[in-house]
C-alpha positions, 0 to 999 in steps of 0.5 A: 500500500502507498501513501496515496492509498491511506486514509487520514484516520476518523478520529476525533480527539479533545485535549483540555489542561485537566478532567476539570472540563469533561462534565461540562462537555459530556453532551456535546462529547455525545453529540460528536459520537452520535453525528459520526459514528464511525470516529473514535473518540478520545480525550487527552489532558496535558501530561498525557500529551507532554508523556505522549510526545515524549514516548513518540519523538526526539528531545529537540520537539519534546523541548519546542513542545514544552517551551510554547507559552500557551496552552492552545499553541501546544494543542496545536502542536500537538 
């Protein structure tokens, strides 16, 4: 299979500095899975994503990562 022949993967993933958020979401998590039932869902708080970052690439992104002053220029990052 080439590149050409991948698909990017329907996934749907939320990231928030903590769990603080999550049961003010909850419907609106519900809604996401119910209008696309073939997407997975998940959902990531900063240090799983600073540990995912650090399972998956080099020190000098893991550094970039880290040095971004806002919360939303990590999550883009990322």
């Amino acid at each position: 299979m080439t590149n050409v022949d991948q698909s990017i993967p329907l996934k749907l993933w939320q990231t928030y500095k903590d769990t603080s958020a999550l049961s003010l979401a909850e419907p609106y998590i519900e809604s996401w899975r119910t209008l696309n039932p073939d997407y997975s869902y998940s959902f990531m708080v900063d240090d799983e994503i600073d540990t995912f970052i650090h399972d998956h690439f080099d020190r000098a992104t893991l550094d970039v990562f880290r040095a971004l002053p806002l919360g939303v220029m990590r999550a883009d990052m990322w």
